[in-house]
N, CA, C and O atoms as a MOPAC input file, in Angstrom:
PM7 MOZYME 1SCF
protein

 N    -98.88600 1     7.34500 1    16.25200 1
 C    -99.51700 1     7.65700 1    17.52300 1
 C   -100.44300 1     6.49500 1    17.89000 1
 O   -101.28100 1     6.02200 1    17.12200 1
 N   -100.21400 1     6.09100 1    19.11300 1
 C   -100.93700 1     4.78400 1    19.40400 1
 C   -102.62900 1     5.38400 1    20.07100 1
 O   -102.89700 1     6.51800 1    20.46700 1
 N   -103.34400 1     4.43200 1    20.01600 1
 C   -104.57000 1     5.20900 1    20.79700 1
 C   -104.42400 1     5.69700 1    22.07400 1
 O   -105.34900 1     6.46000 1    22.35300 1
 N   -103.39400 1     5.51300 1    23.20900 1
 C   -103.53600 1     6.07900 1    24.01900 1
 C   -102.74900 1     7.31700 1    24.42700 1
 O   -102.44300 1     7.54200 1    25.59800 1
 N   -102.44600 1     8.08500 1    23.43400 1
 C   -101.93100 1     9.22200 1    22.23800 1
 C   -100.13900 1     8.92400 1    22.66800 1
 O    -99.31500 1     9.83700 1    22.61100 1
 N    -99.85400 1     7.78200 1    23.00200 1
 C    -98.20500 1     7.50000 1    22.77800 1
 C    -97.93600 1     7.41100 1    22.14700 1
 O    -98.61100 1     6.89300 1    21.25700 1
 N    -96.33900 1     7.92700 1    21.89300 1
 C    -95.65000 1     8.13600 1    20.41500 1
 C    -95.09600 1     6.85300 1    20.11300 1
 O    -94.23600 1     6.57900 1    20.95100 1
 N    -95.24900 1     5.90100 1    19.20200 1
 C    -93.95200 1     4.47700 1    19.44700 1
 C    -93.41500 1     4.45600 1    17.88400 1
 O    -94.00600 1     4.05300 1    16.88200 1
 N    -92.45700 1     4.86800 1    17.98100 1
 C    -91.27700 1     4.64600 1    16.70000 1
 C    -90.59600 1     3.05900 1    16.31000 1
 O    -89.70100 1     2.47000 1    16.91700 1
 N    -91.23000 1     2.68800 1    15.29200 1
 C    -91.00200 1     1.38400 1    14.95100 1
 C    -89.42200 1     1.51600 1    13.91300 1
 O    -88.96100 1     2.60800 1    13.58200 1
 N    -88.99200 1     0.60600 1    13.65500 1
 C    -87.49300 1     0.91800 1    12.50900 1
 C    -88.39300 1     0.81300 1    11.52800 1
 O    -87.52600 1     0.21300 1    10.89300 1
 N    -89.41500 1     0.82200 1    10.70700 1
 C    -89.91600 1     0.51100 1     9.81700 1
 C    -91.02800 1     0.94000 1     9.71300 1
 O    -91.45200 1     0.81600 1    10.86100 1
 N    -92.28700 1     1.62300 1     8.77700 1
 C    -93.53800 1     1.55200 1     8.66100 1
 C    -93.35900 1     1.54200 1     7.12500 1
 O    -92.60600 1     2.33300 1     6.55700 1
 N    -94.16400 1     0.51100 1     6.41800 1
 C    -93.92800 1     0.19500 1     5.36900 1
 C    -95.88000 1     0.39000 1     4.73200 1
 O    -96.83100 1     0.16200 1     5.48000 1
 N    -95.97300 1     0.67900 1     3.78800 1
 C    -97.83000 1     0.20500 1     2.96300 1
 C    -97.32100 1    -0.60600 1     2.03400 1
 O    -96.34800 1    -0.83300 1     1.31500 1
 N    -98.49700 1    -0.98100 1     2.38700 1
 C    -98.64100 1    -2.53400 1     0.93500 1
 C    -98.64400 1    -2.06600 1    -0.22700 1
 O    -99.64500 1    -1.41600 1    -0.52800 1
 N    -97.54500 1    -2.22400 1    -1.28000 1
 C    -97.73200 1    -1.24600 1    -2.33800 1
 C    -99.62100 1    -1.90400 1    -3.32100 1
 O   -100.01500 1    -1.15800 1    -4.21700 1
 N   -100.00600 1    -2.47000 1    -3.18300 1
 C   -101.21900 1    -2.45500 1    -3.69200 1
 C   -102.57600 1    -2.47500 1    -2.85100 1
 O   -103.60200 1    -2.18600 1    -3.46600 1
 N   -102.68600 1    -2.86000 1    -1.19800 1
 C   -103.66800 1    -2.85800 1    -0.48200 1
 C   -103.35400 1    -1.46000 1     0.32900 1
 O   -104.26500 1    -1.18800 1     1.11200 1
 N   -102.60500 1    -0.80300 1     0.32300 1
 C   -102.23600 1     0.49300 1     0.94500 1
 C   -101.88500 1     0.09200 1     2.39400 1
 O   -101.20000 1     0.91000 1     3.00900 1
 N   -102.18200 1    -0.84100 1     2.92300 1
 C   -101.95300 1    -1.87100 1     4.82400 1
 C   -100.79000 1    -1.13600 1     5.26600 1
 O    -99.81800 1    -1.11400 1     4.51000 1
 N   -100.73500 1    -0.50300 1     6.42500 1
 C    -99.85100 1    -0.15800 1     6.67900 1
 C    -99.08500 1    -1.05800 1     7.68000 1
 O    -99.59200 1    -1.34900 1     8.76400 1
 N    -97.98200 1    -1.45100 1     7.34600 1
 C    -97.39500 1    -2.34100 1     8.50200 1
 C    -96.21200 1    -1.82700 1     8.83900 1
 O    -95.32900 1    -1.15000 1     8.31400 1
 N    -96.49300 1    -2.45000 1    10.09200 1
 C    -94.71900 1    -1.67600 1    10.98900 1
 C    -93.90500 1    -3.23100 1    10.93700 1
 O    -94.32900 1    -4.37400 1    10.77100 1
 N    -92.66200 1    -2.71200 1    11.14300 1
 C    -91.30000 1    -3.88700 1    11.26800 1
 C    -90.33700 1    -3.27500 1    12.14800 1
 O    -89.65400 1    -2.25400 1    12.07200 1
 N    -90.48300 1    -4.22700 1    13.04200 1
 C    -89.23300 1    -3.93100 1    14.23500 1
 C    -88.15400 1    -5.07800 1    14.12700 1
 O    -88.37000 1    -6.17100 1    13.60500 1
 N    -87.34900 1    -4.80800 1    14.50900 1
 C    -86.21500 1    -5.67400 1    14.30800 1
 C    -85.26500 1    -5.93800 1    15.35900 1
 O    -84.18000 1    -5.45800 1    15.02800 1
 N    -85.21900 1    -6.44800 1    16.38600 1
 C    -85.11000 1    -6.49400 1    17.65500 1
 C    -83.65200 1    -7.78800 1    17.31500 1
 O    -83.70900 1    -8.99600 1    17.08300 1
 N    -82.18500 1    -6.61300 1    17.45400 1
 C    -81.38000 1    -7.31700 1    17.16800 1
 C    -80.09000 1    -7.06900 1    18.52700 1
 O    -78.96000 1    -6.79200 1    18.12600 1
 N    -80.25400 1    -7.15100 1    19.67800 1
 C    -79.81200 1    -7.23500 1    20.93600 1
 C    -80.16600 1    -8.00600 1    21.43200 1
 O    -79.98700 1    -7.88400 1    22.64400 1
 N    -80.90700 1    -9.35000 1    20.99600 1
 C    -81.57000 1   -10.22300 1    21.83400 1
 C    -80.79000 1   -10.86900 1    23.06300 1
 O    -81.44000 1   -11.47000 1    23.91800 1
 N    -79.10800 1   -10.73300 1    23.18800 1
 C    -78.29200 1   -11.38000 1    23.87800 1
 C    -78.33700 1   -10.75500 1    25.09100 1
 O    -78.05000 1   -11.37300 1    26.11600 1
 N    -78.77200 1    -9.21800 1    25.10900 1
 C    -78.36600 1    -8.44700 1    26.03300 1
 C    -80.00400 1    -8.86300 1    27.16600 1
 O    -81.10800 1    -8.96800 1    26.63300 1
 N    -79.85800 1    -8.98900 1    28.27400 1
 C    -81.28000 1    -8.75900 1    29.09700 1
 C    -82.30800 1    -8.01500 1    29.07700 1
 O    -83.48900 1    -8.28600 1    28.85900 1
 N    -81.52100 1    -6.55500 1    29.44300 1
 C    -82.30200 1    -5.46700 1    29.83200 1
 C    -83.31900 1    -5.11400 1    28.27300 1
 O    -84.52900 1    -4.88800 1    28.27500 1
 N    -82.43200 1    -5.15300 1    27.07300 1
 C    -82.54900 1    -5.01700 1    25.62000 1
 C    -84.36900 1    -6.00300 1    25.45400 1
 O    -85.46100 1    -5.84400 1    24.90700 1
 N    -83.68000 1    -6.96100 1    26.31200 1
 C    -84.75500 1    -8.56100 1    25.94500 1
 C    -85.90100 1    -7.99200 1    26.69500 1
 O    -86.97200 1    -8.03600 1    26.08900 1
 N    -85.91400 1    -7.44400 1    27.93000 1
 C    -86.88800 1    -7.16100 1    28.45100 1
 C    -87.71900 1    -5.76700 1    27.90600 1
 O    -88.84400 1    -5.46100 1    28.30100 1
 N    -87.07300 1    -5.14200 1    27.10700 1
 C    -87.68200 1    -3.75900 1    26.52700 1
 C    -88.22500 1    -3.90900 1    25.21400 1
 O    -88.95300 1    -3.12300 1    24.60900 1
 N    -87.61900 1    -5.41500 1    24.71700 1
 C    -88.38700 1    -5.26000 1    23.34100 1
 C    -89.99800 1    -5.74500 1    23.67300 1
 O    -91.06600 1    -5.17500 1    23.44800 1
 N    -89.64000 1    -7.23000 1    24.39500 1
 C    -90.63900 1    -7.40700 1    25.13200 1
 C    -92.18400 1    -6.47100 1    25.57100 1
 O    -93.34600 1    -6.64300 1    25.20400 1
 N    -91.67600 1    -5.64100 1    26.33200 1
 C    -92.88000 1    -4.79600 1    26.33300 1
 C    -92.98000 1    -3.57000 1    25.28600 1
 O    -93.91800 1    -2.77300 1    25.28500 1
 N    -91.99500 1    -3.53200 1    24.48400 1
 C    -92.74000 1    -3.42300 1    22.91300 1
 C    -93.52500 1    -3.68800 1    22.22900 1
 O    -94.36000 1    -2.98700 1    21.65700 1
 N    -93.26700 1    -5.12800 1    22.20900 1
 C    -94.10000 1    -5.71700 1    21.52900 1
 C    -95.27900 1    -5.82400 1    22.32300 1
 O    -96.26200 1    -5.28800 1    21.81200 1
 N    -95.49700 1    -6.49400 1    23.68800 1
 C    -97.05200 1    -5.67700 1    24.15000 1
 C    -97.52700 1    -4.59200 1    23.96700 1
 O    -98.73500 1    -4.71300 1    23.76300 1
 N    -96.98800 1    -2.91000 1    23.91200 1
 C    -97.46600 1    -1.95800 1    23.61100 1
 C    -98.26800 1    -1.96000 1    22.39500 1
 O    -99.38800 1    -1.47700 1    22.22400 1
 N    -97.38900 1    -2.68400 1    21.44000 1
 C    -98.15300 1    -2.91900 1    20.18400 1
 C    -99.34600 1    -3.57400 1    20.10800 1
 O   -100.41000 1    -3.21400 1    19.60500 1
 N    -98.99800 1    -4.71900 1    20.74700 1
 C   -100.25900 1    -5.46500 1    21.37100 1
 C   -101.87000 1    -4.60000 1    21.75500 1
 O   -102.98700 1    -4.54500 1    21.24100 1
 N   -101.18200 1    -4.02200 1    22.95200 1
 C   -102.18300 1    -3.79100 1    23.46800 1
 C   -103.20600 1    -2.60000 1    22.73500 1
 O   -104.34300 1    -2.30000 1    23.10000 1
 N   -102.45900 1    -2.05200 1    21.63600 1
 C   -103.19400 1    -0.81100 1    20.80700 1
 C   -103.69100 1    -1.85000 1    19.13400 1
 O   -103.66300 1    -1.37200 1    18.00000 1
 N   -104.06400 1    -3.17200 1    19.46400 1
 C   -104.86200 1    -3.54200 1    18.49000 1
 C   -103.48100 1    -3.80700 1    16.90700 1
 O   -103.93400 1    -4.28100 1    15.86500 1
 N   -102.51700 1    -3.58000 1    16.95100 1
 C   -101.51200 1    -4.09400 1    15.89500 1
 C   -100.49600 1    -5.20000 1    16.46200 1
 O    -99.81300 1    -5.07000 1    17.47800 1
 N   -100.53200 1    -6.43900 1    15.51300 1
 C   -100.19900 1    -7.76400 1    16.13800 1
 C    -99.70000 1    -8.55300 1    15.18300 1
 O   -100.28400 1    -8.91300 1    14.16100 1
 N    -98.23100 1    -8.91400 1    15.64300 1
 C    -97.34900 1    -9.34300 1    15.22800 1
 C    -97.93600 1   -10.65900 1    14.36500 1
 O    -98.71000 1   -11.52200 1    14.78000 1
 N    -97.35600 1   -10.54800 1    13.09900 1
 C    -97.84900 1   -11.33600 1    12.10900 1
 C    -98.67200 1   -10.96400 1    10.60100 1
 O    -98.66600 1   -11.36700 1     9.43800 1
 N    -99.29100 1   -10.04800 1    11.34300 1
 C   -100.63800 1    -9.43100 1    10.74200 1
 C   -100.13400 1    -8.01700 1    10.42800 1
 O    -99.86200 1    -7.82800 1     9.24200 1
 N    -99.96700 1    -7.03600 1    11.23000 1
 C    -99.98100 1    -5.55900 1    11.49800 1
 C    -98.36700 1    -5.32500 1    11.51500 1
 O    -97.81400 1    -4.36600 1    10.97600 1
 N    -97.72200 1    -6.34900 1    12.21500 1
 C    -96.28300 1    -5.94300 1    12.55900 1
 C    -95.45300 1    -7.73400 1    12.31800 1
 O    -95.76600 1    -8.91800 1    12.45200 1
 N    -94.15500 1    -6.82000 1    11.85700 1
 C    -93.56800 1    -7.73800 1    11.56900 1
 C    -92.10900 1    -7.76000 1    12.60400 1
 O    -91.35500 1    -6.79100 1    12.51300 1
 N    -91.87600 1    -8.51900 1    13.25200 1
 C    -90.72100 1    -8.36900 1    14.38200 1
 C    -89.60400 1    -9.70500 1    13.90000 1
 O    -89.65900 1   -10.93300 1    13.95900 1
 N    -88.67300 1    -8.76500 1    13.44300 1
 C    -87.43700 1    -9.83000 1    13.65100 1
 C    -86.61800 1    -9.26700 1    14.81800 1
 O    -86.68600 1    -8.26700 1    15.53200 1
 N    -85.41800 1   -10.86600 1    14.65400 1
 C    -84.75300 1   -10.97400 1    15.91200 1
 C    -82.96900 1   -11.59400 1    15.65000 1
 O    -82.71100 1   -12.35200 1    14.71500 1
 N    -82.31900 1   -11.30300 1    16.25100 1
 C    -81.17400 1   -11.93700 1    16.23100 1
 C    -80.31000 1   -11.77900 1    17.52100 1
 O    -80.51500 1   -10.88300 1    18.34000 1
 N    -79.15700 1   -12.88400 1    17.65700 1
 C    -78.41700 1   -12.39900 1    18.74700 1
 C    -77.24300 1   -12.82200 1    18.21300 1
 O    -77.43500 1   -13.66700 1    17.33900 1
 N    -75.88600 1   -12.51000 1    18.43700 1
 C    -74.36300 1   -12.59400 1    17.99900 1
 C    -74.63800 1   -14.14500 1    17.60800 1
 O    -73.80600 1   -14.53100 1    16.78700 1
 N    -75.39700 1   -14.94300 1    17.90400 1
 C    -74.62600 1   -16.27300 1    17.51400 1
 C    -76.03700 1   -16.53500 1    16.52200 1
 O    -76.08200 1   -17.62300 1    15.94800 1
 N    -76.94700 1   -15.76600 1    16.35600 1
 C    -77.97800 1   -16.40400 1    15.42500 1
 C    -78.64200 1   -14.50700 1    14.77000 1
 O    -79.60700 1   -13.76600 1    14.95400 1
 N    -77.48500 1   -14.52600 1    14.06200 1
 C    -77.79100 1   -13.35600 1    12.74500 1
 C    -78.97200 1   -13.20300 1    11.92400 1
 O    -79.24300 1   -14.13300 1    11.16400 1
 N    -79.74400 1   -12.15100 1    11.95100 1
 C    -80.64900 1   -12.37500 1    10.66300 1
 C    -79.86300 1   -12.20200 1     9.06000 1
 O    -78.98000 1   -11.39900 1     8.75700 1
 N    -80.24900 1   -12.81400 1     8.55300 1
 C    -79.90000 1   -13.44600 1     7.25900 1
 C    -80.55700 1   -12.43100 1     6.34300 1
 O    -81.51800 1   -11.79200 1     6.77200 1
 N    -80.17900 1   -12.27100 1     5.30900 1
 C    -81.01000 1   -11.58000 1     4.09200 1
 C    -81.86800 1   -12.03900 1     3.03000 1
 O    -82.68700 1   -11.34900 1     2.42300 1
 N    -81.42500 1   -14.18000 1     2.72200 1
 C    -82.44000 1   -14.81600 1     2.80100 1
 C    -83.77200 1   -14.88400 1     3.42600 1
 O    -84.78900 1   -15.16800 1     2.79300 1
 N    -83.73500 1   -14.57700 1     4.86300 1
 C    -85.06500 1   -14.29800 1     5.80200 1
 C    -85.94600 1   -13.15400 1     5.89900 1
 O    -87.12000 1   -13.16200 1     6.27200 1
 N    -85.01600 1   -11.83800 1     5.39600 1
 C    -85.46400 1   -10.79300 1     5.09100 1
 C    -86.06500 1   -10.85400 1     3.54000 1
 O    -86.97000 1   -10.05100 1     3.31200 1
 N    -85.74300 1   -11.53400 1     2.69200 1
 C    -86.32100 1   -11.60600 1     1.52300 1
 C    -87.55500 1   -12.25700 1     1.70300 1
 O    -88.61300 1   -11.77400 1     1.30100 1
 N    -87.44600 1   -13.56300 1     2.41500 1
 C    -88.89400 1   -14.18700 1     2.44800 1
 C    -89.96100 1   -13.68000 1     3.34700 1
 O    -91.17100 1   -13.90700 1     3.36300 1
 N    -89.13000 1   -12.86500 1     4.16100 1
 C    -90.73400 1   -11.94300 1     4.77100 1
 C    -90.79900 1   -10.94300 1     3.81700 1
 O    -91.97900 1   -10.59500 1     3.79400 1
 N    -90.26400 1   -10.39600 1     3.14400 1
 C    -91.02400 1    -9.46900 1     2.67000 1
 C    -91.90400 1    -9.76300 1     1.41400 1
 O    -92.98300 1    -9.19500 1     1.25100 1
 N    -91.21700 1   -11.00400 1     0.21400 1
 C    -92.15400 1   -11.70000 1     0.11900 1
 C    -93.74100 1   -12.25500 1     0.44400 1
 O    -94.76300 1   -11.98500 1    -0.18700 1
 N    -93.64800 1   -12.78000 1     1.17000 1
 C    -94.40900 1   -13.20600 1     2.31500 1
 C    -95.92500 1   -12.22200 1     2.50500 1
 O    -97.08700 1   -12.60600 1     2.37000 1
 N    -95.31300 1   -10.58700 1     2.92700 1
 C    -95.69200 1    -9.75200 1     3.12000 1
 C    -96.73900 1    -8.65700 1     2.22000 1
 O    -97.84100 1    -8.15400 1     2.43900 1
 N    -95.78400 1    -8.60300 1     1.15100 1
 C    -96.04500 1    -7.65200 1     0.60800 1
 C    -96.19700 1    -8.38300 1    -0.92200 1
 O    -96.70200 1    -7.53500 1    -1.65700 1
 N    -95.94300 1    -9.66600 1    -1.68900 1
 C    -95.55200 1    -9.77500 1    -2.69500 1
 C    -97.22100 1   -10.71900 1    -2.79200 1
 O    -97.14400 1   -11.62300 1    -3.62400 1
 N    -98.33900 1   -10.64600 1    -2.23300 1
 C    -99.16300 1   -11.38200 1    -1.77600 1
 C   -100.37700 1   -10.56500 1    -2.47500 1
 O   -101.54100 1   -10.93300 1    -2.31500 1

């Protein structure tokens, strides 16, 4: 529930298995499509604007038919993330 009591369903809410941090991960894999591009878009502001921010709070991947996310990339964020 965001503070301005909206519901926003992330693909992911993960805790830090030792700092308890709760972080969300979206994965925004339609990037080819427009309408898709423009909705993740103000996703990711919603998130924004309720104080959780990509990097920190949320983790947003991306792909489109010609540039796949990899499972190499998924390893090193979570790494990255959580192995810290």
């Amino acid at each position: 529930m965001l503070d301005n009591g909206m519901c926003i369903y992330p693909d992911f809410t993960v805790r830090h298995p030792i700092t308890g941090k709760r972080v969300y991960w979206e994965h925004f894999g339609l990037m080819d499509d427009q309408e898709y591009r423009n909705n993740a878009c103000k996703k990711i502001r919603l998130y924004c604007d309720n104080g959780i921010i990509p990097s920190i709070d949320l983790i947003a991947t991306f792909e489109t038919a010609e540039h796949p996310l990899d499972v190499e990339r998924v390893e090193a964020i979570i790494k990255e993330f959580f192995c810290n």
